[in-house]
MARNUZA-745138 format. One line per 3 residues: number of its first residue (from 1); their letters; for each residue x, y, z of N, C-alpha, C. Coordinates in Angstrom, 1 decimal. Atoms other than C-alpha are relative to their C-alpha. Layout:
! residues N
NUM) a) X:Y:Z:X:Y:Z:X:Y:Z; ...
***
This chain:
! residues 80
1) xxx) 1.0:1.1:-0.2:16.5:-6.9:-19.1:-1.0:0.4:1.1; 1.0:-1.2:-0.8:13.2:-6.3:-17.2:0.3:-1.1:1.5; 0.2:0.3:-1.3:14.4:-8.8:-14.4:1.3:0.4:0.8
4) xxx) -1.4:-0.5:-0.7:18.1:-7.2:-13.5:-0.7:0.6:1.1; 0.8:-1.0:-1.2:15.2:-4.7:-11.0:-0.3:-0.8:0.7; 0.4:0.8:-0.9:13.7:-7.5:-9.1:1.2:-0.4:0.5
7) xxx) -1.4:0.5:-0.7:17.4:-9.5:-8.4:0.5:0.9:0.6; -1.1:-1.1:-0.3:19.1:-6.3:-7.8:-1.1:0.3:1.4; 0.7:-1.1:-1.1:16.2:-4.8:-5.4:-0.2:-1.4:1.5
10) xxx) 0.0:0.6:-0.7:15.9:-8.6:-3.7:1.3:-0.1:0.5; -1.1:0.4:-1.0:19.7:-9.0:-2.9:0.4:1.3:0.9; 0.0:-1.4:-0.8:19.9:-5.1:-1.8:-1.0:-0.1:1.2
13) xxx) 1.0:-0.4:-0.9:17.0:-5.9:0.3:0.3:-0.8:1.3; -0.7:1.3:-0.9:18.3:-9.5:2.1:1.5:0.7:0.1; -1.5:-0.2:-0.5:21.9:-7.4:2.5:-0.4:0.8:1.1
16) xxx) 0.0:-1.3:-1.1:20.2:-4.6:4.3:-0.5:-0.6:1.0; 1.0:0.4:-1.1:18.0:-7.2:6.3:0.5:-0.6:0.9; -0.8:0.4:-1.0:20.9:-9.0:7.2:1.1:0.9:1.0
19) xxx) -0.6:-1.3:-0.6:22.7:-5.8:8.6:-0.3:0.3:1.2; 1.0:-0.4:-1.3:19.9:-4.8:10.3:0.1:-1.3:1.3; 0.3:1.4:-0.7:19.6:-7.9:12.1:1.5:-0.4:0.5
22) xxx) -1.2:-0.1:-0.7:23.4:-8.0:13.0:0.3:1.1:0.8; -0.6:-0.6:-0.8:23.6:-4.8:14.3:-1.0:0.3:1.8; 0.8:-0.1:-1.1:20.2:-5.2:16.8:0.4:-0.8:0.8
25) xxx) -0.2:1.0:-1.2:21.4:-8.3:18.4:1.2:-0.8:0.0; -1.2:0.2:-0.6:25.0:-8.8:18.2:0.7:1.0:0.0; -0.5:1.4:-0.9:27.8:-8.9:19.9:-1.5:0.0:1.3
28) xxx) 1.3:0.3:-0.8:25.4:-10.8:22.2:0.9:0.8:1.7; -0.4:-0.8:-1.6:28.0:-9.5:25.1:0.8:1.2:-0.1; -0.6:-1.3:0.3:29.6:-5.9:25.1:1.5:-0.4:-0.1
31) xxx) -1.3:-0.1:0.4:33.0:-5.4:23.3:0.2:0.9:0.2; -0.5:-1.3:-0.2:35.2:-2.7:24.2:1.3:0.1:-1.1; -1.0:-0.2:0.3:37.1:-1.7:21.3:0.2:1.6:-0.3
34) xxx) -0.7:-1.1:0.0:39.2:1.7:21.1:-0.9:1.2:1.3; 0.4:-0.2:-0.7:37.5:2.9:24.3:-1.5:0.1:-0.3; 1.6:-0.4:0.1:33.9:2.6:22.7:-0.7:-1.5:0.3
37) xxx) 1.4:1.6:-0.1:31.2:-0.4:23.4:-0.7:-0.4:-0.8; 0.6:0.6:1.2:30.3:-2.2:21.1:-1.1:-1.0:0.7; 1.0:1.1:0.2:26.9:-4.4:21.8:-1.1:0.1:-0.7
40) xxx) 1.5:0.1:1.0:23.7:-5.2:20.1:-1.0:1.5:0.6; 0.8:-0.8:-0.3:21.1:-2.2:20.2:-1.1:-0.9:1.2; 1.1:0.4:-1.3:18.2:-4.5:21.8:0.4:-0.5:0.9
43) xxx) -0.8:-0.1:-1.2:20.3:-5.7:23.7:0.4:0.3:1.3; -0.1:-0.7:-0.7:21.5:-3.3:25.4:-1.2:1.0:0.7; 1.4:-0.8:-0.3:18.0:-1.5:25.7:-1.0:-1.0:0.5
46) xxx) 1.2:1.3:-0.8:16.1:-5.1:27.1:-1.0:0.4:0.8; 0.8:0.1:-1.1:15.1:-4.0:30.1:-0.7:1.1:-0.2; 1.2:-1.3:0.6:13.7:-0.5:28.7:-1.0:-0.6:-1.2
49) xxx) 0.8:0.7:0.7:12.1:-2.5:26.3:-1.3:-0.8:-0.1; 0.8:1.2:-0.5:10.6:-5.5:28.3:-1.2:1.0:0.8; 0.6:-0.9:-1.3:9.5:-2.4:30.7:-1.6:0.5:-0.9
52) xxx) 0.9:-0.8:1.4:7.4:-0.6:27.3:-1.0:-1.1:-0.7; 0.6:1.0:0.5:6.1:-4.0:26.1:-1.0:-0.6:1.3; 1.3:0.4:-1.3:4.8:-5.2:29.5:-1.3:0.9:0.2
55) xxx) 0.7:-0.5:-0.6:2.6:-2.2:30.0:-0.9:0.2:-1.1; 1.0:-0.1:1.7:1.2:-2.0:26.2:-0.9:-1.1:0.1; 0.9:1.3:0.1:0.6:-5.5:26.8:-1.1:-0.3:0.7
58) xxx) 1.2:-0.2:-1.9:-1.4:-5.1:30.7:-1.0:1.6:-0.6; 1.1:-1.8:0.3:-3.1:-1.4:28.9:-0.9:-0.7:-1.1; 0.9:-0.2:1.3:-4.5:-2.2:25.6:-0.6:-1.7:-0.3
61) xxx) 0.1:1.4:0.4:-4.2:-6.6:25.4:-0.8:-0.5:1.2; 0.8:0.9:-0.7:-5.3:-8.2:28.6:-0.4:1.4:0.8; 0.9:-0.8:-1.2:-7.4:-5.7:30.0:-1.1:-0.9:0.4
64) xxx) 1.2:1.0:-0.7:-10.0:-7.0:32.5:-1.4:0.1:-1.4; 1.0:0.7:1.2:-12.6:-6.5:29.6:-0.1:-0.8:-1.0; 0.0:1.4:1.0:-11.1:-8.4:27.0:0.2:-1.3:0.6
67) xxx) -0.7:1.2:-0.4:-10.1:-10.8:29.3:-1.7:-0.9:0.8; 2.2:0.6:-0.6:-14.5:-11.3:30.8:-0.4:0.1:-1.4; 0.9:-0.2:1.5:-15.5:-10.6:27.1:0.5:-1.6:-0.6
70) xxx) -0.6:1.0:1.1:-12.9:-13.4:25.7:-0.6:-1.8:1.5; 0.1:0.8:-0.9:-14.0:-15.4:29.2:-1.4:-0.8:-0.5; 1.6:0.2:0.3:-18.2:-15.1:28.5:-0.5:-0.3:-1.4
73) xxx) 0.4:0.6:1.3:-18.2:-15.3:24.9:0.9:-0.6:-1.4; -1.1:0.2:1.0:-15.1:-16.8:23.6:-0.1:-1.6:-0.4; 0.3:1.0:0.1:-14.9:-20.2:22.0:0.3:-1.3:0.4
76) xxx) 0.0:1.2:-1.5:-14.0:-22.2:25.2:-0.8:0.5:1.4; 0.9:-0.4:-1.1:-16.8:-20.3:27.1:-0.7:-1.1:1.2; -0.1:0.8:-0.9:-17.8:-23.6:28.4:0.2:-0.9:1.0
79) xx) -0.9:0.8:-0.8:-15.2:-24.7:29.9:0.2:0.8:1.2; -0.7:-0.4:-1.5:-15.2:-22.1:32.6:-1.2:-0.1:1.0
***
């Protein structure tokens, strides 16, 4: 039948999405089983994370130019 491809490719798609998504951010606290550590990838990687996102965000988003550009001609220019 021509829709067994769509069902099949959406529940394969929501199994893998929910996977993904359990193994990024649980356990929310580290488990130790059989001497290995079990916790979430982002998680565990936060603060390398928050560190990588802060400086993308202060380099390329609020730089002093977009920040006088979106100041001088943005559309609450005069309100400042």
């Amino acid at each position: 039948e021509w829709w067994v491809l769509p069902v099949l490719g959406f529940a394969v798609g929501s199994c893998t999405n929910f996977i993904a998504l359990l193994v990024i951010f649980r356990p929310i606290n580290p488990i130790n089983i059989c001497g290995y550590n079990l916790h979430g990838f982002f998680l565990k990687r936060q603060a390398e994370v928050s560190k990588c996102y802060g400086k993308l965000i202060a380099g390329k988003v609020m730089t002093a130019e977009h920040l006088n550009k979106e100041l001088m001609c943005g559309k609450n220019k005069d309100l400042v």
